[in-house]
MARSEFI-369703 format. One line per field, with one value per atom (N, C-alpha, C): residue number from 1; residue in one letter; y, x, z. Coordinates in nm, 2 decimals, padded with zeros to 4 digits. Example, Ala and Ser with C-alpha at 12.3 -4.5 7.8 and 13.67 -1.06 7.14 Angstrom:
<sites>
i = c(1 1 1 2 2 2)
aa = c(a a a s s s)
c2 = c(-00.57 -00.45 -00.33 -00.22 -00.11 00.00)
c1 = c(01.32 01.23 01.32 01.28 01.37 01.29)
c3 = c(00.78 00.78 00.78 00.71 00.71 00.79)
</sites>
This chain:
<sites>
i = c(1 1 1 2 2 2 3 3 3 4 4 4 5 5 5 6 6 6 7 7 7 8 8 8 9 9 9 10 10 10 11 11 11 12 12 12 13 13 13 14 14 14 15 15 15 16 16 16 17 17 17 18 18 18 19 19 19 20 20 20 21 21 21 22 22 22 23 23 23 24 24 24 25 25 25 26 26 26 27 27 27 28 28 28 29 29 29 30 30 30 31 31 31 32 32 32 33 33 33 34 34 34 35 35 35 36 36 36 37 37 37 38 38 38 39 39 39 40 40 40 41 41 41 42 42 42 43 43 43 44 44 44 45 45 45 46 46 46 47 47 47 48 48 48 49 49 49 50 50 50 51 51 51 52 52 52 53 53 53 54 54 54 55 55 55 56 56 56 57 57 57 58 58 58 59 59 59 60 60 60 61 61 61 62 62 62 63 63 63 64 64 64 65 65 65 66 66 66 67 67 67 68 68 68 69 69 69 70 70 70)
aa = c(x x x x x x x x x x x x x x x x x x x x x x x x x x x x x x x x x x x x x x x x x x x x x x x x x x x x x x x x x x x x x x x x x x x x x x x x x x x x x x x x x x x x x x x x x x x x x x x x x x x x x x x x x x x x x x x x x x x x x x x x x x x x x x x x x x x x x x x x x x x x x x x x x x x x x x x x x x x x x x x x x x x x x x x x x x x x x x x x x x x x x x x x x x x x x x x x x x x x x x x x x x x x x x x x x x)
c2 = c(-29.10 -29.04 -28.91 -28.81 -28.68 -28.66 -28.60 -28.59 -28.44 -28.49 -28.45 -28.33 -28.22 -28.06 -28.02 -28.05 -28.00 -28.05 -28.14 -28.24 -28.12 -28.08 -28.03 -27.86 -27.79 -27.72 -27.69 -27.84 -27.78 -27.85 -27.94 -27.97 -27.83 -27.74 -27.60 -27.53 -27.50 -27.40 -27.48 -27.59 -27.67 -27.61 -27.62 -27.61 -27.47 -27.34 -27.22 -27.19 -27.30 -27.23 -27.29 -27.41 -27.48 -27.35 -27.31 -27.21 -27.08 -27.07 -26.90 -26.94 -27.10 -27.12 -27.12 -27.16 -27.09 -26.97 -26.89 -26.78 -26.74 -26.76 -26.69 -26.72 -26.63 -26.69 -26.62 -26.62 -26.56 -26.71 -26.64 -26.70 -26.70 -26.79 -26.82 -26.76 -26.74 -26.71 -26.83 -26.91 -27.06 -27.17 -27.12 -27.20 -27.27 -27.18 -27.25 -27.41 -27.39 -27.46 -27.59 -27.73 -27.83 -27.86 -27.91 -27.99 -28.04 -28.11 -28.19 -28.07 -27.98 -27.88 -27.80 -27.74 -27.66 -27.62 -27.70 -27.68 -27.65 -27.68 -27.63 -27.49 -27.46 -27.35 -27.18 -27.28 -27.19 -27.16 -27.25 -27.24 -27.17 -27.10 -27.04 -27.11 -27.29 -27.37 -27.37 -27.38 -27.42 -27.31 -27.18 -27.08 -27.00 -26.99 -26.94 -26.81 -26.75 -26.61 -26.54 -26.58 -26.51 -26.53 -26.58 -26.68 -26.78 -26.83 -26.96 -26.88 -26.83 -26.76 -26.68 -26.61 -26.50 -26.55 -26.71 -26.80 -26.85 -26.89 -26.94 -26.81 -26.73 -26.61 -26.56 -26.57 -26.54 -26.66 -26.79 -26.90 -26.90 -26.86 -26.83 -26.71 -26.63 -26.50 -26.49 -26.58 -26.68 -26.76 -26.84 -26.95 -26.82 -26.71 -26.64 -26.59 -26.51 -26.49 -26.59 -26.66 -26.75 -26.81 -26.86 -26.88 -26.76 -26.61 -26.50 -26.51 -26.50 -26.53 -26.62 -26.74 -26.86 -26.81)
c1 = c(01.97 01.89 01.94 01.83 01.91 01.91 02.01 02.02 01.94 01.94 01.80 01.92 01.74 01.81 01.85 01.81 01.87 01.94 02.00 02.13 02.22 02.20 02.32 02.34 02.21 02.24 02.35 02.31 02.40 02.52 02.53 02.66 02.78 02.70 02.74 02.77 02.67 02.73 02.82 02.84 02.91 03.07 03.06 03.17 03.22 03.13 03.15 03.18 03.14 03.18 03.33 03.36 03.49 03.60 03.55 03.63 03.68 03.53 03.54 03.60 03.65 03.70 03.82 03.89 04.03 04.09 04.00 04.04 04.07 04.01 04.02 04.12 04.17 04.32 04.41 04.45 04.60 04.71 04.85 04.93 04.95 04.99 05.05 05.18 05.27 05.41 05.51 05.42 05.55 05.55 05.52 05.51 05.67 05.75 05.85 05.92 05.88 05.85 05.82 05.92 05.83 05.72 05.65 05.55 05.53 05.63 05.62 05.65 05.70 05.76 05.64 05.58 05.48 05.40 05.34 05.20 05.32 05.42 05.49 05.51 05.60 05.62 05.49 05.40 05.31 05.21 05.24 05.18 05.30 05.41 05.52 05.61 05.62 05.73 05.72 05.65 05.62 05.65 05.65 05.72 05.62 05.61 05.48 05.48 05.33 05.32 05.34 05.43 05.43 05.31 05.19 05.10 05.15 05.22 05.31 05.39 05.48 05.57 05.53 05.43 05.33 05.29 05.24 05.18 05.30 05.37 05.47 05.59 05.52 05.60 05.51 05.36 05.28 05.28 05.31 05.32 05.46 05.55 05.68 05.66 05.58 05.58 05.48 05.35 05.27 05.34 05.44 05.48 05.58 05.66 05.74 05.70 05.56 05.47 05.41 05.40 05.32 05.46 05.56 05.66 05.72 05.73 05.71 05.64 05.52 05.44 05.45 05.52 05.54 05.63)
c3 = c(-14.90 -14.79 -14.75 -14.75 -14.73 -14.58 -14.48 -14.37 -14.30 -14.19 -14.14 -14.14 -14.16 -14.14 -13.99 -13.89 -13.76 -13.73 -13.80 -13.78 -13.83 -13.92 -14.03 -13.93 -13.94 -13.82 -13.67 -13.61 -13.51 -13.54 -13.61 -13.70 -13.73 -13.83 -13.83 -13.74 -13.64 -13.51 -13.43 -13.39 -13.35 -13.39 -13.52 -13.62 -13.60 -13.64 -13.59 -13.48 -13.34 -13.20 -13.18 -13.25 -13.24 -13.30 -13.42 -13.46 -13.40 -13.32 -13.24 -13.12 -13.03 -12.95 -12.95 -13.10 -13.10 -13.13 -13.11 -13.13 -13.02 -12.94 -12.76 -12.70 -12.62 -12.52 -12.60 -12.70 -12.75 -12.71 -12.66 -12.68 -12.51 -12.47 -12.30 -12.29 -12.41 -12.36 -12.31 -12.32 -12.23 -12.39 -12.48 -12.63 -12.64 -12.57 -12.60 -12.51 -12.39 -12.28 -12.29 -12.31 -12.32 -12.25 -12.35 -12.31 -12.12 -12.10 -11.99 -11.86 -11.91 -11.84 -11.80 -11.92 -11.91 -11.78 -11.72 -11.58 -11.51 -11.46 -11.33 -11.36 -11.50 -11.54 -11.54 -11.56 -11.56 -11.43 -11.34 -11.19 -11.10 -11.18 -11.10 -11.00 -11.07 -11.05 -10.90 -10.81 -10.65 -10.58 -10.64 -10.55 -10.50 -10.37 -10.30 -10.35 -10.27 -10.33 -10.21 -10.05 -09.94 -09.81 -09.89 -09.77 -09.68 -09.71 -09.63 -09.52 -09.62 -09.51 -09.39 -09.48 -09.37 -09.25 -09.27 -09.20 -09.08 -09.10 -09.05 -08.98 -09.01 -08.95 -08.81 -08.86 -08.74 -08.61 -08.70 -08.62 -08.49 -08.56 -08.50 -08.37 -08.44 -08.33 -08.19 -08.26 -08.14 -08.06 -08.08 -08.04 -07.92 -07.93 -07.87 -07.79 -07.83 -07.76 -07.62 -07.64 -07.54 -07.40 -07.50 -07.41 -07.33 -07.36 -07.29 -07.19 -07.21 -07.06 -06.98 -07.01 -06.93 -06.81)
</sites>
């Protein structure tokens, strides 16, 4: 039984987009990185970007603030 032609179709593009989807991205740079290691490594291992701090800096200076006027 010969298989249906629009089967075979997106079978193909399927096949072709799988192909053109490895192509994209390049390399991450952490290839060396285990596995298990990897997501920390590449979310910059818990190290803030200065929002936290920022936060907790304005919180500190609010808090000085307020007890000044007391």
């Amino acid at each position: 039984m010969e298989r249906d032609p629009i089967e075979r179709d997106i079978e193909r593009e399927e096949a072709e987009a799988a192909r053109e989807a490895g192509r994209i991205g390049g390399r991450s740079g952490m290839e060396d990185v285990p596995e298990e290691e990897r997501p920390l490594a590449e979310s910059g291992e818990g190290e803030s970007e200065g929002a936290e701090q920022m936060d907790e800096k304005l919180e500190e200076r609010s808090d000085l603030t307020e007890s000044d006027a007391d």
